[in-house]
N, C-alpha and C positions, 0 to 999 in steps of 0.2 A: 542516444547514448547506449553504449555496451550493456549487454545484461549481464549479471555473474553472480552464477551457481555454485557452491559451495560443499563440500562431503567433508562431515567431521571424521577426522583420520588420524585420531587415538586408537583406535583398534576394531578389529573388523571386517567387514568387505567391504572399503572402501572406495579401491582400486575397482571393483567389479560396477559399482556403482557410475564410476565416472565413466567407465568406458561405454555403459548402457543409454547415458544423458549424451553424448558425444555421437554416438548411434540415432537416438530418436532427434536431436535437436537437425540433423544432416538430413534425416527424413521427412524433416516438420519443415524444414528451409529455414532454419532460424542461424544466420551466419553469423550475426553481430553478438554470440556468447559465449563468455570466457565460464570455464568450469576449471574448480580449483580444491584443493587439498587445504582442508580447513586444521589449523592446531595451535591457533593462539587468537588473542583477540584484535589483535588489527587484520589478520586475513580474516576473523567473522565478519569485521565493520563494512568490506568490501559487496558484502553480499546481498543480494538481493531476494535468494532463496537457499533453505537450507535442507541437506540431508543426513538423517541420523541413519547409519545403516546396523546390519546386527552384526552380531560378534557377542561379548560377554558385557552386558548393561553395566555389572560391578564395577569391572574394570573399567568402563569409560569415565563413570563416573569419576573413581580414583582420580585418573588420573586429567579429566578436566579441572578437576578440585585443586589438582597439583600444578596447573597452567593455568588457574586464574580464568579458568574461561566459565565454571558454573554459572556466575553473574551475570554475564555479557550473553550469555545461551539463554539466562531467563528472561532477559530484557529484550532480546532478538522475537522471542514465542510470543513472550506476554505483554509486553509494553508497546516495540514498536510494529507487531502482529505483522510480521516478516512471513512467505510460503514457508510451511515447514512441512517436511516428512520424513517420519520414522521408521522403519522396518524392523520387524524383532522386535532387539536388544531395544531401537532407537523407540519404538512405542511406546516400553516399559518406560522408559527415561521420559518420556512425555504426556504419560499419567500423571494424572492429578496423587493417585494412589497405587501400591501395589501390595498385595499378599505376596505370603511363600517368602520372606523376606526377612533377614535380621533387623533388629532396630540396629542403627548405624553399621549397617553395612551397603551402603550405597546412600546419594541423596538422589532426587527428581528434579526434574527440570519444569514437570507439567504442564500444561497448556491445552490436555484435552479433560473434559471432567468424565474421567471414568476412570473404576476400580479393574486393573487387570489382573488376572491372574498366571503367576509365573512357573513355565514350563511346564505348561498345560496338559502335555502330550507325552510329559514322559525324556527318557533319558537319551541321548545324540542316538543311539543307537534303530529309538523305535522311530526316529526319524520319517517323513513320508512326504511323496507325493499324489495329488489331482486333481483333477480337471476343478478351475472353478469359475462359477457361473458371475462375471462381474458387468451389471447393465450401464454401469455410468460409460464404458468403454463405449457404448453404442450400441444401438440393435441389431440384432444380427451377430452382434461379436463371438468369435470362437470362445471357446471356454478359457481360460488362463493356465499355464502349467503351477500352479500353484507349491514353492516346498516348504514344508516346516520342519523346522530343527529347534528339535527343545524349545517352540513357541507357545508364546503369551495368546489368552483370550482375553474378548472382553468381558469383563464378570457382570460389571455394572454398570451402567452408569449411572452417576449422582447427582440429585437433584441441585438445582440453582439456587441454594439458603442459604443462609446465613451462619458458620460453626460446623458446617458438613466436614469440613477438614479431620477438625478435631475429633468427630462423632468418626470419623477414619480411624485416628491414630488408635482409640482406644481398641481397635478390634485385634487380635491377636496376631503377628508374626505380618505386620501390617506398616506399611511407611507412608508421607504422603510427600508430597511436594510443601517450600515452606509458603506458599501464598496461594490462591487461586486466582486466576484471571479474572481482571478490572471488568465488573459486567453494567457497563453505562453507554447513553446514547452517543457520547462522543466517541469512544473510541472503536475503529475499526472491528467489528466481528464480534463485538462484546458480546453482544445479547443474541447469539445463533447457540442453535441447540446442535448438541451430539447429533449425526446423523449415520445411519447404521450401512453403511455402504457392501457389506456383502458378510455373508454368512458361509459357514460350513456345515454341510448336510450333517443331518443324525448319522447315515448308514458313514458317511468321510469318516466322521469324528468318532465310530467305536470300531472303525477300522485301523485307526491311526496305530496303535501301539503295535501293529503285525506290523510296520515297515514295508510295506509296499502300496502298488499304485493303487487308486479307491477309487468308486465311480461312485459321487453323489447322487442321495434318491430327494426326493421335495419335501424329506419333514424338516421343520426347523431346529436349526443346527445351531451350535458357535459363532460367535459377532467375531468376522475376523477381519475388519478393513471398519473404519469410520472415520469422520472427517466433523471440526468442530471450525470454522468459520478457517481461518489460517492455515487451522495445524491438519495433518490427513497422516493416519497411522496405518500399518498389515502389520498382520501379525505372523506373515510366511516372506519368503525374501523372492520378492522380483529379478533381485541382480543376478540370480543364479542359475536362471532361463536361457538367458539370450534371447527374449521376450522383449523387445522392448516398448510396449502399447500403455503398461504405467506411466514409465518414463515420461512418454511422449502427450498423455493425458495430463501429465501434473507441471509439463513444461509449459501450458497452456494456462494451467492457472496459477505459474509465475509471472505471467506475460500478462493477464489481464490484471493480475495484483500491481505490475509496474505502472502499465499505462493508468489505473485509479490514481495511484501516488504523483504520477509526476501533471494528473491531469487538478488538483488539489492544489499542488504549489505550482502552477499557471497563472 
């Protein structure tokens, strides 16, 4: 059966996204997959992996809230543990938690447990690219053009108890998502921990606010990429490379997520 890939396309770089999945899936030989423009809930229901891209987290919220699609986004992450990936804005949105934040000004969709911290980096302007070192691509792999705009870090992640939410909300200019993910042996991915999938160097990360290119040195930096059984977040935008080596990495673990699913109801 067809595969199909999905880019929520409330606002953002959407467009930039599908054109990069369209790109790596041609590369990957993968002929049998339909990529589509997600904004309501029967085109979510269609899908088999999803892309949160960035643009302004607020705003998507808004106005997923305003399309009835919050629900059906948390149940896509956290219930029926669907590929998901976030970039940016889409990270933020799939924290469990996020600082820098009004209370009810945006909700979360969550699905990864970890606290980020929003617009990390400073204002569009201190904006920046470079090089970054990411090993899941394979060894050997060239560095990534990495760019962030007004990007999210990971602050924390949080532990797997019981009330952790709540021990969130209380912390000041602090939101969370309203449930955290089901952590039992039946369902898919429950019980995998945060995994720290790449970082930004120290000398990157006190480069960042000069706006331009930075050459990472080996102290440890910023968690700017993790992946929690399902869901897999960056905290800089892939789509905006013409890079397409995520792409083509994460189209792979839609592919092996399909064949689990449909190897279950055999």
């Amino acid at each position: 059966m067809p595969v199909t890939v999905g880019v929520l396309a409330l606002q953002g770089a959407f467009i930039e996204h599908v054109k990069l999945l369209k790109t790596a899936a041609e590369q990957e030989g993968f002929t049998d997959w339909d990529f589509i423009e997600v904004r309501t809930p029967q085109e979510l229901e269609k899908c088999d992996g999803l892309v949160l891209p960035g643009g302004e987290s607020t705003t998507m919220s808004l106005v997923a809230a305003r399309s009835n699609l919050l629900e059906p986004l948390r149940e896509f992450v956290k219930v029926h543990r669907k590929p998901t990936w976030g970039t940016c804005a889409g990270l933020i949105l799939l924290a469990e938690s996020a600082n820098k934040t009004k209370k009810g000004g945006q909700e979360l969709i969550g699905g990864l447990d970890v606290r980020v911290n929003r617009n990390h980096f400073g204002r569009q302007t201190e904006s920046f690219q470079g090089p970054l070192e990411l090993p899941f691509l394979g060894e050997g792999a060239a560095p990534f053009p990495a760019v962030f705009i007004r990007a999210p870090i990971v602050e924390c992640i949080l532990p797997p108890q019981s009330g952790i939410q709540e021990e969130e909300a209380q912390r000041e200019d602090t939101i969370t998502a309203p449930s955290r993910p089901a952590r039992n042996s039946v369902a898919e991915s429950a019980n995998k921990d945060v995994e720290v999938m790449a970082t930004l160097t120290g000398s990157a990360a006190r480069h960042a606010t000069q706006g331009r290119d930075v050459s990472p040195d080996q102290e440890l930096g910023d968690v700017v990429a993790v992946r929690q059984g399902n869901v897999f977040g960056t905290s800089f935008h892939p789509e905006l490379t013409g890079d397409s080596r995520i792409h083509a990495w994460w189209l792979h673990q839609v592919q092996d997520a399909v064949k689990r699913r449909q190897k279950r109801s055999s």
